[in-house]
C-alpha positions in Angstrom: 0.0 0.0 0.0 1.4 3.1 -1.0 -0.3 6.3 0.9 0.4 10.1 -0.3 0.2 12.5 2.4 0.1 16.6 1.8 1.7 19.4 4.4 0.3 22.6 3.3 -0.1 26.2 5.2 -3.2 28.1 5.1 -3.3 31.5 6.9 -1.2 30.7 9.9 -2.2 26.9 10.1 -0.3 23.5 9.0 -2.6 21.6 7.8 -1.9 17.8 6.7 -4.3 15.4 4.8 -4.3 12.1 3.5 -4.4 12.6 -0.8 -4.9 8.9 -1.1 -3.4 5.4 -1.0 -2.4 2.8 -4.2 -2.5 -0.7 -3.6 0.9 -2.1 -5.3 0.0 -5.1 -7.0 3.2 -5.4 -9.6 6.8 -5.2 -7.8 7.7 -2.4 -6.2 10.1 -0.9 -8.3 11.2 3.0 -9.0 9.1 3.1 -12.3 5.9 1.7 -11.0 6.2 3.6 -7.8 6.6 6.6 -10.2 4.2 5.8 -12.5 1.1 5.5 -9.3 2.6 8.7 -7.4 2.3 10.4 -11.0 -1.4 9.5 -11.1 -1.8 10.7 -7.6 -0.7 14.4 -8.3 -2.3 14.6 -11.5 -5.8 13.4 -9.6 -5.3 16.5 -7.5 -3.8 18.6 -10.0 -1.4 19.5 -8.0 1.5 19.1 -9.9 2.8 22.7 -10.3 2.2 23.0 -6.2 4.7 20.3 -5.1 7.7 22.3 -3.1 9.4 19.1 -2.0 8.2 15.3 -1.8 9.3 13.5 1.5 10.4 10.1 1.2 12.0 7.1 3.0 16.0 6.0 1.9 15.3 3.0 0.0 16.7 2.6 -3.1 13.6 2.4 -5.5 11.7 5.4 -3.9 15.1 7.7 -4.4 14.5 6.4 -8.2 10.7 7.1 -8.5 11.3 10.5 -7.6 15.0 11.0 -8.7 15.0 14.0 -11.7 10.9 14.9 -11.7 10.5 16.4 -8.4 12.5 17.7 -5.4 13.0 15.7 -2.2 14.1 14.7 0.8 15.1 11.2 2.6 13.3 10.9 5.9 15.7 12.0 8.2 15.1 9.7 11.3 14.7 7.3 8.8 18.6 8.1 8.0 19.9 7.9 11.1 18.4 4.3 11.9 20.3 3.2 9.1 23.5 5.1 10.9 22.8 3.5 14.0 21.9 -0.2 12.7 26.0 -0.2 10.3 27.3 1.6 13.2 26.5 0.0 16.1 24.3 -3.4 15.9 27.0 -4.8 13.7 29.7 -4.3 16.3 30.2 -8.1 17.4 30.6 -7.4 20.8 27.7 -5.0 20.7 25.6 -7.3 19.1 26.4 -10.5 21.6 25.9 -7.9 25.0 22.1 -7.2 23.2 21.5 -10.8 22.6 22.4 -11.6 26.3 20.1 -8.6 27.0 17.2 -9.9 24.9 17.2 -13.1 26.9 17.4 -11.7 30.8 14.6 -9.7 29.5 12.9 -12.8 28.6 13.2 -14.7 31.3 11.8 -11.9 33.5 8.2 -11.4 31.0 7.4 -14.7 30.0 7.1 -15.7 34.0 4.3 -14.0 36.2 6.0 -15.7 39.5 9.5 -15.1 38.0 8.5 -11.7 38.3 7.1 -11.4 41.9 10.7 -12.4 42.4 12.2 -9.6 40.6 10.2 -7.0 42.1 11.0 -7.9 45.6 14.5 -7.5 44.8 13.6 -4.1 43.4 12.3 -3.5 46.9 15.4 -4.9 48.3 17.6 -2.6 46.3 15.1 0.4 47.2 14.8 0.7 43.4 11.4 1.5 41.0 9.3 -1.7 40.7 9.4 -0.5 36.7 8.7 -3.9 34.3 12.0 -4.8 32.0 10.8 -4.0 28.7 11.4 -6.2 25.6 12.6 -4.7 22.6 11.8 -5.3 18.9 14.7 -6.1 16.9 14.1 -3.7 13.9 13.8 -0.9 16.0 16.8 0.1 17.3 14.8 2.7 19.7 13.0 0.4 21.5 16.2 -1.4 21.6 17.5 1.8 23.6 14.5 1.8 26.1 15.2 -2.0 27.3 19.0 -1.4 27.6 17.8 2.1 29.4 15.8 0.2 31.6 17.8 -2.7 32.3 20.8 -0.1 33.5 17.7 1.4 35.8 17.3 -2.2 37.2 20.8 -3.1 37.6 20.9 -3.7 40.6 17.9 -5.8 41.4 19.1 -8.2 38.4 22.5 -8.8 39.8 20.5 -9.2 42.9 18.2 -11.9 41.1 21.0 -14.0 39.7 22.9 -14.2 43.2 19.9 -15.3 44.9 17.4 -17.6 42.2 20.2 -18.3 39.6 18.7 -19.1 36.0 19.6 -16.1 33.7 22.9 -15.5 32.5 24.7 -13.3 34.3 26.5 -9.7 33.3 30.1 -8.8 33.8 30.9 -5.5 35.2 32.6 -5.3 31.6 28.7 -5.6 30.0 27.2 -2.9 32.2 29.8 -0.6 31.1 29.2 -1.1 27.2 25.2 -1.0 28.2 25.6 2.4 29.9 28.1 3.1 27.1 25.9 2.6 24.3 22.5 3.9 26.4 24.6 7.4 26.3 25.1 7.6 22.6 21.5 6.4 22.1 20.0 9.2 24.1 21.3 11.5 21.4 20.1 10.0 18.9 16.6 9.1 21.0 15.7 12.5 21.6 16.8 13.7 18.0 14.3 11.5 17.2 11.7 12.6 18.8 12.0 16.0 18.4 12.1 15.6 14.4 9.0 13.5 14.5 7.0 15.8 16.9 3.8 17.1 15.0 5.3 20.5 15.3 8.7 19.7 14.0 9.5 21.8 10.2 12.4 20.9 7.9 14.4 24.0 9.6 15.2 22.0 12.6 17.3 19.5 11.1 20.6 21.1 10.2 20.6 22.8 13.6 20.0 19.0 15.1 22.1 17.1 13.0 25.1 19.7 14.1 24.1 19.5 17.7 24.8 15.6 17.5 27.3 15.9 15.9 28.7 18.2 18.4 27.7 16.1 21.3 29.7 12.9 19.5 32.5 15.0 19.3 33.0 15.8 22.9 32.3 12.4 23.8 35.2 11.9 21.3 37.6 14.3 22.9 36.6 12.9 26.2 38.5 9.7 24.9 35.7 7.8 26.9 35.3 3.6 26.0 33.0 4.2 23.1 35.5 5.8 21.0 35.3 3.1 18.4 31.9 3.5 17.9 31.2 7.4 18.1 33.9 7.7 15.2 31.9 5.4 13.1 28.9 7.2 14.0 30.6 10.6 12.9 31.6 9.3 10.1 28.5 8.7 8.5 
């Protein structure tokens, strides 16, 4: 299904509607994805009132639009891709978010597995907050359960001294977790703040520099994620 969405201003409102929504029935290629956008804007006759067509990164939407009509890539959609070569392809990265994936587990697919975790929140004199289970394409929920699981430290160290059955954390996994939590943030509330319904294309360069800049000092701070904020700058 492809939808076709319109940002307009009238007076001193933004105003968005819905211009309508193709059901792809050949492959999804540039030139048919050209060829149902094309009947879209000649529908509305609107084709002389297109300032700039949004889009995602994927190759065969760059092509359907690619010499007929200005545009942009979705930029949060950019920055999932610099997160996902960045980062989730680091080895180590990768096995520390498996490990993660399966404590999480163990915790949420157990109601009295859970009582137990919760009184060693108490214990620990921490929030009695659920771990929260991530979903692998999306690196940002991926943040909240490694955000969360640093919250809850404490009570799952706690767990696996006393009731055993998960696999344990060295001190050496906590650090990368509160390691890659910290870069995350940045890119978290970038995020968010691009895909607010408020947010205009005028905010980006000023974000994208502000990251940047935060990176950087991270950088110069010569902290342990050096190896991954350069990769991340790079991009």
């Amino acid at each position: 299904l492809h939808g076709f969405t319109a940002h307009f201003i009238v007076g001193s409102q933004r105003l968005k509607v819905i211009l309508g929504a193709a059901v792809l029935k050949n492959d999804h290629t540039g030139e048919y994805i050209r060829e149902k956008l094309t009947e879209m804007i000649h529908e509305w006759n609107i084709s002389n009132k297109l300032f700039l067509i949004m889009r995602d990164n994927a190759p065969n939407m760059i092509c359907a639009i690619r010499g007929k009509y200005e545009s942009l890539g979705c930029v949060a959609h950019t920055l999932q891709l610099v997160i996902n070569d960045a980062l989730f392809t680091e080895q180590r990265i990768e096995e520390v978010i498996k490990n993660c994936r399966k404590i999480v587990g163990h915790f949420r697919h157990s109601e009295q597995v859970s009582r137990k975790l919760k009184n060693c929140q108490k214990q620990c004199g921490l929030p009695t907050h659920s771990l929260l289970q991530d979903i692998e394409v999306r690196w940002n929920s991926t943040y909240l359960m490694l955000q969360r699981l640093s919250e809850q430290k404490r009570a799952v160290n706690l767990y696996s001294v006393e009731q055993g059955g998960i696999n344990t954390l060295s001190s050496s996994d906590w650090n990368l977790i509160n390691d890659i939590t910290n870069v995350l943030k940045f890119f978290y509330e970038a995020t968010l703040d691009m895909s607010s319904d408020n947010a205009c294309i005028s905010i980006i360069i000023p974000l994208i520099s502000l990251l940047n800049r935060k990176l950087q000092n991270r950088y110069d701070n010569e902290t342990e994620e050096v190896v991954f904020d350069t990769r991340l700058m790079n991009f």
